[in-house]
N, CA, C and O atoms as a GROMACS GRO file, in nm:
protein
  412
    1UNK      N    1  14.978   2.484   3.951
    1UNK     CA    2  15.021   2.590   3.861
    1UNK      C    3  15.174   2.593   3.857
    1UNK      O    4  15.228   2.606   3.967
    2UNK      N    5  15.242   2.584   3.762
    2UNK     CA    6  15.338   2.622   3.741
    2UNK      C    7  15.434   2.766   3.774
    2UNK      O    8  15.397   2.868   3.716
    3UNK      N    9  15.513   2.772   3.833
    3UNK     CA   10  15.583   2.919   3.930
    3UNK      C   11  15.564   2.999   3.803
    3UNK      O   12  15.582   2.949   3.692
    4UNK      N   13  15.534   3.104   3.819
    4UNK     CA   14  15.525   3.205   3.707
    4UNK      C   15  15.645   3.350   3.740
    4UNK      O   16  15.682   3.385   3.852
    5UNK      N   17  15.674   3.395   3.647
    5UNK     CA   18  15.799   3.548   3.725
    5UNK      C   19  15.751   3.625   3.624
    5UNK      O   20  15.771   3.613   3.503
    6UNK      N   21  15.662   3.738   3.705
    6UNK     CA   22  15.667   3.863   3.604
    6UNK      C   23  15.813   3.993   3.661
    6UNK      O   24  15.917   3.987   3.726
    7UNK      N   25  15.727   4.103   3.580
    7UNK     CA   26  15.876   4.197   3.616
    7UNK      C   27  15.759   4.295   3.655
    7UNK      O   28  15.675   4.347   3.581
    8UNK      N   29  15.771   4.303   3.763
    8UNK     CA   30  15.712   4.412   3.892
    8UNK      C   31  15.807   4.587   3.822
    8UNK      O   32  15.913   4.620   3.875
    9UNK      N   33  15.766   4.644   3.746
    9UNK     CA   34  15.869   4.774   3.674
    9UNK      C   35  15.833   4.898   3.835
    9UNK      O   36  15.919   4.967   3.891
   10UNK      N   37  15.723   4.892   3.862
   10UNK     CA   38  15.698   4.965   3.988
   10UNK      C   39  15.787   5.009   4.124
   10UNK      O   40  15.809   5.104   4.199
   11UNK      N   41  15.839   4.799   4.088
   11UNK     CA   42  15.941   4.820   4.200
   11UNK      C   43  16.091   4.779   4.206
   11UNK      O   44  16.182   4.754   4.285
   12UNK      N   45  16.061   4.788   4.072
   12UNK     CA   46  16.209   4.755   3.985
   12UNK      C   47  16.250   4.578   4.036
   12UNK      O   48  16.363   4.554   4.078
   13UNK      N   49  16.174   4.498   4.027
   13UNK     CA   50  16.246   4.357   4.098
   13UNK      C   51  16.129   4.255   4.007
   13UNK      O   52  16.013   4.287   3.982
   14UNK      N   53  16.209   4.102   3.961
   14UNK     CA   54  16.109   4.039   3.925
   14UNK      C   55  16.085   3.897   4.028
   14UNK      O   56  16.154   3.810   4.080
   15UNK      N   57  15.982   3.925   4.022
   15UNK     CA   58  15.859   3.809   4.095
   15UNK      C   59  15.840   3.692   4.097
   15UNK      O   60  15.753   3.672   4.011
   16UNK      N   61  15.872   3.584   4.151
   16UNK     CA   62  15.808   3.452   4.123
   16UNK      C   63  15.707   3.431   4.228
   16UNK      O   64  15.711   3.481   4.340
   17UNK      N   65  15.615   3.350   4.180
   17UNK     CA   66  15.516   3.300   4.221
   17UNK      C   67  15.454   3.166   4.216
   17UNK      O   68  15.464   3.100   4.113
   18UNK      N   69  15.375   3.109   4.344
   18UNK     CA   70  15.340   3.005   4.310
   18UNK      C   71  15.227   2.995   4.342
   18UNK      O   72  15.189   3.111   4.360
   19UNK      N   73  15.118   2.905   4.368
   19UNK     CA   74  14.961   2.865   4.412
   19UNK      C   75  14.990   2.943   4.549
   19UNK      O   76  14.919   3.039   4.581
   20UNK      N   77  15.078   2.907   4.615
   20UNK     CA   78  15.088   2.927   4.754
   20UNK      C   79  15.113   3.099   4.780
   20UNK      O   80  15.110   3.159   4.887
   21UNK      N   81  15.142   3.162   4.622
   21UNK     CA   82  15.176   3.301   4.692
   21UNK      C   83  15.264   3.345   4.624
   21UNK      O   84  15.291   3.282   4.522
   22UNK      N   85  15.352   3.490   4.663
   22UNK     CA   86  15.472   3.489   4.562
   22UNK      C   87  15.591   3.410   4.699
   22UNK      O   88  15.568   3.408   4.820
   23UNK      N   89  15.707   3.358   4.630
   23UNK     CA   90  15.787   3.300   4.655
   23UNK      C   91  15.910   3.355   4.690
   23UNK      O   92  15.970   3.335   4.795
   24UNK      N   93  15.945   3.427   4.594
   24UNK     CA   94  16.070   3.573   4.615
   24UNK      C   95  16.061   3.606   4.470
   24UNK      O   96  15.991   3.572   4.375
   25UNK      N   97  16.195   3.714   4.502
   25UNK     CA   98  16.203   3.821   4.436
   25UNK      C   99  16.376   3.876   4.377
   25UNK      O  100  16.481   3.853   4.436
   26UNK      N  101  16.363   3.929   4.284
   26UNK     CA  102  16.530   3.985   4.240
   26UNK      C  103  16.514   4.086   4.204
   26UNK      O  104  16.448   4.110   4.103
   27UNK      N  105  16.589   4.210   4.303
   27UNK     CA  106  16.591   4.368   4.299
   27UNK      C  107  16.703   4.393   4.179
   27UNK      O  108  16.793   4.310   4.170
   28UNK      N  109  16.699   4.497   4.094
   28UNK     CA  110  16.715   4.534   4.022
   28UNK      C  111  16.713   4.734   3.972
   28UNK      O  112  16.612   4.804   3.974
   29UNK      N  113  16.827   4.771   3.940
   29UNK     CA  114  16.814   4.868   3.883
   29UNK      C  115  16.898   4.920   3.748
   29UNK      O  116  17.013   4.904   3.708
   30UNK      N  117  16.789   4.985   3.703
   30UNK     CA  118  16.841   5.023   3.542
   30UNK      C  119  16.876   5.125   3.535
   30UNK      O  120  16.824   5.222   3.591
   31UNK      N  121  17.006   5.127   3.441
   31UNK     CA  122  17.123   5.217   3.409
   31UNK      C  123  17.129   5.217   3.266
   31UNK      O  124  17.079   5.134   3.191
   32UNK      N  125  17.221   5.356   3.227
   32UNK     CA  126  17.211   5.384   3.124
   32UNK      C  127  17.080   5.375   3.020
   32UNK      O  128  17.074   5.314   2.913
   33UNK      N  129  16.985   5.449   3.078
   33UNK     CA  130  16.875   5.438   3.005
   33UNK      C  131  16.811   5.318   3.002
   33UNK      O  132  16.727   5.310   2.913
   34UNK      N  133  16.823   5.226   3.069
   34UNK     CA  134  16.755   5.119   3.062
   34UNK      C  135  16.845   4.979   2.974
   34UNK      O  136  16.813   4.861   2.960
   35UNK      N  137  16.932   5.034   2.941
   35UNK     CA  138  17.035   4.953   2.813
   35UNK      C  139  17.122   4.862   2.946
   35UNK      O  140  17.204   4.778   2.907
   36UNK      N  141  17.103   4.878   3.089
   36UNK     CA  142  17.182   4.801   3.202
   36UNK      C  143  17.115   4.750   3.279
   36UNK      O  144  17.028   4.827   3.322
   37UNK      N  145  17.112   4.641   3.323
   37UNK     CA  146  16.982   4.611   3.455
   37UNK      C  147  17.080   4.538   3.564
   37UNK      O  148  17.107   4.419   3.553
   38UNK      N  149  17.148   4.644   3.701
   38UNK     CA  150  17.213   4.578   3.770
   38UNK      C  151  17.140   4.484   3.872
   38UNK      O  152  17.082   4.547   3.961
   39UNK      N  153  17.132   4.366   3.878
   39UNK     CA  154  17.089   4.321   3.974
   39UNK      C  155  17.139   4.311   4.093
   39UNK      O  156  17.251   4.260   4.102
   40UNK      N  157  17.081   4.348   4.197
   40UNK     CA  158  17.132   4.419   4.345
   40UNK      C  159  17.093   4.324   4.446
   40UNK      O  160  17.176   4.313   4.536
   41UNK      N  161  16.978   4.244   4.458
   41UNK     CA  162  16.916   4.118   4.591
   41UNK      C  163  16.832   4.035   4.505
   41UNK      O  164  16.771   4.053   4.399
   42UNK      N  165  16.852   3.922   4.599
   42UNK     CA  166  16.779   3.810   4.532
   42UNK      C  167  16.752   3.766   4.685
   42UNK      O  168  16.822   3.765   4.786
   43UNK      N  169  16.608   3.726   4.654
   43UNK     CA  170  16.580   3.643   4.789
   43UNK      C  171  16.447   3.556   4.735
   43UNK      O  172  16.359   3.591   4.657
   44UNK      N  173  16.472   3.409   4.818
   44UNK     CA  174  16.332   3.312   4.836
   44UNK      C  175  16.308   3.295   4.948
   44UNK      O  176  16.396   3.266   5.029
   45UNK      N  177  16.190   3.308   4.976
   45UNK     CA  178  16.097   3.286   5.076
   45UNK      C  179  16.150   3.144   5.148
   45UNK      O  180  16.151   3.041   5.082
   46UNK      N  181  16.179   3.146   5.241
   46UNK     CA  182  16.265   2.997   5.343
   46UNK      C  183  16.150   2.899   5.334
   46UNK      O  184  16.169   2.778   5.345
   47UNK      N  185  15.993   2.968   5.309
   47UNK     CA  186  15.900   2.827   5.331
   47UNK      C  187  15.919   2.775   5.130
   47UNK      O  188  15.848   2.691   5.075
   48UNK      N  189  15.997   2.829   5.082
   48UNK     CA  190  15.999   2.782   4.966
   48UNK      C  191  16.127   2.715   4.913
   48UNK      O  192  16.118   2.645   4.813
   49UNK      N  193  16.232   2.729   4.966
   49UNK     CA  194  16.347   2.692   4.973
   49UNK      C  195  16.389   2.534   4.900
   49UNK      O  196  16.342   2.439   4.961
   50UNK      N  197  16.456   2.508   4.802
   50UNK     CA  198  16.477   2.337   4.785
   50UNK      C  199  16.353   2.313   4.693
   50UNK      O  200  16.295   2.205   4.703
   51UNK      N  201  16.312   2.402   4.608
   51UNK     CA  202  16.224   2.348   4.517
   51UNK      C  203  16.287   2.458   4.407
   51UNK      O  204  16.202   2.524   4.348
   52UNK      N  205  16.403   2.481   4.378
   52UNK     CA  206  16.446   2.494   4.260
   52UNK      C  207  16.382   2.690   4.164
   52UNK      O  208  16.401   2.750   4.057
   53UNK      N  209  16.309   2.711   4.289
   53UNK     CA  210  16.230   2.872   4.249
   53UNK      C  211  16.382   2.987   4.194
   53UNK      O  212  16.389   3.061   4.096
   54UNK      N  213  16.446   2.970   4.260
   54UNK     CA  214  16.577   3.029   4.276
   54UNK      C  215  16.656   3.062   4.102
   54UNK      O  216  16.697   3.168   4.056
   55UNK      N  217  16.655   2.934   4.046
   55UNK     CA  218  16.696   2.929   3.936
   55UNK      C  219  16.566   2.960   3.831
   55UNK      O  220  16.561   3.060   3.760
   56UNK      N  221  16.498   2.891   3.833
   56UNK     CA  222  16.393   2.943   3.758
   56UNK      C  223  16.310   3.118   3.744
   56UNK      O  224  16.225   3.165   3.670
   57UNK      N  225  16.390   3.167   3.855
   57UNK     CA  226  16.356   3.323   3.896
   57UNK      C  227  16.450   3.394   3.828
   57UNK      O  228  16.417   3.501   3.778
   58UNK      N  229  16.609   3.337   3.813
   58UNK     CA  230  16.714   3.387   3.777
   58UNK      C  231  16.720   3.355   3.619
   58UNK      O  232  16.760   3.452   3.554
   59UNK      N  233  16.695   3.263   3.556
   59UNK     CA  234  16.628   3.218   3.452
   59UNK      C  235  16.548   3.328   3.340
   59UNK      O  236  16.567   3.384   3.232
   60UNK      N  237  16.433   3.313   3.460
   60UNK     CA  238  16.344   3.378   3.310
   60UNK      C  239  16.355   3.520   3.343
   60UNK      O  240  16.290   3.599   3.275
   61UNK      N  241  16.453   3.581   3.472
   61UNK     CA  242  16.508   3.756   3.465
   61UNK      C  243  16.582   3.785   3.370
   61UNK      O  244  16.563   3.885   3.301
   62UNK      N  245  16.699   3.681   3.348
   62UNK     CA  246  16.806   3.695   3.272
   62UNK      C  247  16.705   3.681   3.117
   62UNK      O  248  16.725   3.779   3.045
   63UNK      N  249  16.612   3.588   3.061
   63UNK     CA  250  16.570   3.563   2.943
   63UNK      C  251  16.483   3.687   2.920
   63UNK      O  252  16.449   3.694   2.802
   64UNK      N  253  16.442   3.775   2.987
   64UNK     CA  254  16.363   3.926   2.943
   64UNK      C  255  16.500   4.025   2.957
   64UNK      O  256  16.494   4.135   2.901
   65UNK      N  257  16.606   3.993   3.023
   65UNK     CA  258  16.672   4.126   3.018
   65UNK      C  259  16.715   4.079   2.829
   65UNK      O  260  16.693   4.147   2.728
   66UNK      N  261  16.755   3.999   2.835
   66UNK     CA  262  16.811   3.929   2.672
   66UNK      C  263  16.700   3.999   2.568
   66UNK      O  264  16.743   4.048   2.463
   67UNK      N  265  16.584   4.003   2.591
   67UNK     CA  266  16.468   4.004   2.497
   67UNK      C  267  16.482   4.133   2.485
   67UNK      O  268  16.449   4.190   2.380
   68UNK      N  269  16.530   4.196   2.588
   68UNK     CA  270  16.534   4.370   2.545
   68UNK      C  271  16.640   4.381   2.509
   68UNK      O  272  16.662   4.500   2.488
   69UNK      N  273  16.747   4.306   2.483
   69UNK     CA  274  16.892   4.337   2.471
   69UNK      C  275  16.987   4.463   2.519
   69UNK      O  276  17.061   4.552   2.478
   70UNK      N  277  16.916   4.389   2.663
   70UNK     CA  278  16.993   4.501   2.713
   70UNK      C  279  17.117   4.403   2.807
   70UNK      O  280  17.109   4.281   2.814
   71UNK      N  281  17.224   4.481   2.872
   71UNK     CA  282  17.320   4.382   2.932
   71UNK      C  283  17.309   4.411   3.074
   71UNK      O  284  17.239   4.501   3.121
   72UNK      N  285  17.403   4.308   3.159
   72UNK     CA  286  17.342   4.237   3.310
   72UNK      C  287  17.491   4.272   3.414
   72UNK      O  288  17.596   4.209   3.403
   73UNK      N  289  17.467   4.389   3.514
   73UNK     CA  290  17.574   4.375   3.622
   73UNK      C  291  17.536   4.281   3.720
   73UNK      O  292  17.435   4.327   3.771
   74UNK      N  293  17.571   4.148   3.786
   74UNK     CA  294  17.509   4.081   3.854
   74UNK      C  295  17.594   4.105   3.984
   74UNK      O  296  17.679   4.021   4.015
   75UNK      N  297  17.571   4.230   4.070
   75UNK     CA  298  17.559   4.261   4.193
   75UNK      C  299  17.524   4.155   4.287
   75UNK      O  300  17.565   4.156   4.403
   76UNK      N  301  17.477   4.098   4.258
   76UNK     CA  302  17.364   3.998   4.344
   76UNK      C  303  17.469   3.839   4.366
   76UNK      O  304  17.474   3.744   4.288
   77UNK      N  305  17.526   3.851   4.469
   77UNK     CA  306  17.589   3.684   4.475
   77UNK      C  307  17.507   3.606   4.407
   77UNK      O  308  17.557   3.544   4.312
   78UNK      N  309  17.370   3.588   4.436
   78UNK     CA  310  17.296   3.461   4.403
   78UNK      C  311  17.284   3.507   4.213
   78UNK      O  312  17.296   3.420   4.127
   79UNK      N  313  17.265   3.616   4.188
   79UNK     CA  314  17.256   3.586   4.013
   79UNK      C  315  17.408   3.587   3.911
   79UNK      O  316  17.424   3.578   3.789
   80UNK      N  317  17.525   3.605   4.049
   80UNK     CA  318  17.672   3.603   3.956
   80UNK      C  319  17.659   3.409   4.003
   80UNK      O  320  17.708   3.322   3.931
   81UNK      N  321  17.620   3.392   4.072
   81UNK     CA  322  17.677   3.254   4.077
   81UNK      C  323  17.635   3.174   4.022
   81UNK      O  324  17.708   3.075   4.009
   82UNK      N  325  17.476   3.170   3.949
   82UNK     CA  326  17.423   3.129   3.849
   82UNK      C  327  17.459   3.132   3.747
   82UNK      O  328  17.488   3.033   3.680
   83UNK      N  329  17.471   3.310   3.695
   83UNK     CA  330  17.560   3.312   3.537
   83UNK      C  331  17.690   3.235   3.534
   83UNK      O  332  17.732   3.208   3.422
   84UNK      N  333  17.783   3.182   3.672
   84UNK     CA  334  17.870   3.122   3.649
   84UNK      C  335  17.850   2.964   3.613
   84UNK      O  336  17.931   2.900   3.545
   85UNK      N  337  17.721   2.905   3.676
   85UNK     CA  338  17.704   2.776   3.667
   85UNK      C  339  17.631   2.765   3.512
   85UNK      O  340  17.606   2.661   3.453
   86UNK      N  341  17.609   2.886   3.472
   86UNK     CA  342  17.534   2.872   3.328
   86UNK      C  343  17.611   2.940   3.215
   86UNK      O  344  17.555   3.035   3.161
   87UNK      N  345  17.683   2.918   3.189
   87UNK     CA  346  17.803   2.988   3.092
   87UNK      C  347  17.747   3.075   2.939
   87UNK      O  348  17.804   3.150   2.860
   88UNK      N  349  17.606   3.018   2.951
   88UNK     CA  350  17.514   3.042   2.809
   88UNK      C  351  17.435   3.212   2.834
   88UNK      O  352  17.360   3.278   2.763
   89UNK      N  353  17.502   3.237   2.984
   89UNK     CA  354  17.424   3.347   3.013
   89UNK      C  355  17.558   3.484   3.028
   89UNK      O  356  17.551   3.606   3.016
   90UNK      N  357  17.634   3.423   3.049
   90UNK     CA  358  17.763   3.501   3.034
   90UNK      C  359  17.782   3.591   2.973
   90UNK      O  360  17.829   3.690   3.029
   91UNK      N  361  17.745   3.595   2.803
   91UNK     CA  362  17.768   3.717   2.744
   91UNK      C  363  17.686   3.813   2.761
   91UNK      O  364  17.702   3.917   2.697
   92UNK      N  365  17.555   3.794   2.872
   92UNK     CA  366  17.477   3.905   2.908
   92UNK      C  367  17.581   4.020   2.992
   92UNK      O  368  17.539   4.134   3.011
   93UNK      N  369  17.679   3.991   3.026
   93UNK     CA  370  17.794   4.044   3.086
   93UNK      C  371  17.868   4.112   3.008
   93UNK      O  372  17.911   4.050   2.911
   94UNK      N  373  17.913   4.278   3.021
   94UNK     CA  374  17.972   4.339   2.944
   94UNK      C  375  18.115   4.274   2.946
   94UNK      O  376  18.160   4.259   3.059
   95UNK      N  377  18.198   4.230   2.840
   95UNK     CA  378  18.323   4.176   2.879
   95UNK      C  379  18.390   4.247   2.939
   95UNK      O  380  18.425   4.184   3.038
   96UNK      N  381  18.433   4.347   2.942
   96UNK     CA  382  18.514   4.467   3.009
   96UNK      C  383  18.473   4.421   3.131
   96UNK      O  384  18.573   4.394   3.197
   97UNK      N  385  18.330   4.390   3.218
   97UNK     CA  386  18.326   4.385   3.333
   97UNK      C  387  18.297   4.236   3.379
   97UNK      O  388  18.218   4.196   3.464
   98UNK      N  389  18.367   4.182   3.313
   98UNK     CA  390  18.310   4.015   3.384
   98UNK      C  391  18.436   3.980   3.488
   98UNK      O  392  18.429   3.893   3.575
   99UNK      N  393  18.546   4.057   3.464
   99UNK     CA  394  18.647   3.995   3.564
   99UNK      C  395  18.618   4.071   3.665
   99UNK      O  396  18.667   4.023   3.767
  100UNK      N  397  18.564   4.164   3.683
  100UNK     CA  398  18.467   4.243   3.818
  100UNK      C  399  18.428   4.172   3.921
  100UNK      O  400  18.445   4.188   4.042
  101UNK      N  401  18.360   4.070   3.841
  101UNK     CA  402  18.250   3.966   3.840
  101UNK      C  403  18.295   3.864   3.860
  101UNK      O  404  18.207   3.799   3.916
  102UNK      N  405  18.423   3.776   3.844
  102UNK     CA  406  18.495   3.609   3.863
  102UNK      C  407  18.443   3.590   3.735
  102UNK      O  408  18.427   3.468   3.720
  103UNK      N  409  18.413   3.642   3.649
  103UNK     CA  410  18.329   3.536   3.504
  103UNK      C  411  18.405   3.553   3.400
  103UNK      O  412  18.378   3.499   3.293
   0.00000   0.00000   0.00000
């Protein structure tokens, strides 16, 4: 099966998963009515580590916050350092706050 990431709204964080289980997770909270989704922790499971879950978690979080158009504080070392290696994800970043951010 292919890793799948839903958005857990219960516990404000979205999910990846694999055959083996879920994998990790990226905490999250929404501001301004929902129009902000700061992301706050990111973690993978160490027995999952080196198979690429990481990006693909950060991936399809960032491609639903987009779908709601809403914009992205990336609190989270592991999802500012992504939007930095992915420049296409950048303007999910309010400009006012990307130098906050190194972006």
């Amino acid at each position: 099966m292919e890793p799948q990431v839903r958005d857990n709204t219960e516990q404000s964080r979205f999910e990846i998963s694999t055959d083996a289980g879920q994998a990790g997770f990226a905490e999250y909270q929404l501001r301004d009515e929902g129009r902000t989704v700061a992301f706050t922790h990111t973690v993978i499971d160490p027995a999952f580590e080196g198979q690429g879950l990481g990006g693909k978690l950060a991936r399809a979080a960032l491609d639903a916050v987009r779908e709601r158009g809403a914009s992205v504080l990336p609190y989270c070392p592991f999802i500012r350092g992504w939007i930095a290696k992915h420049p296409e994800y950048v303007d999910l970043v309010p400009e006012e706050k990307r130098g906050k951010f190194d972006l």
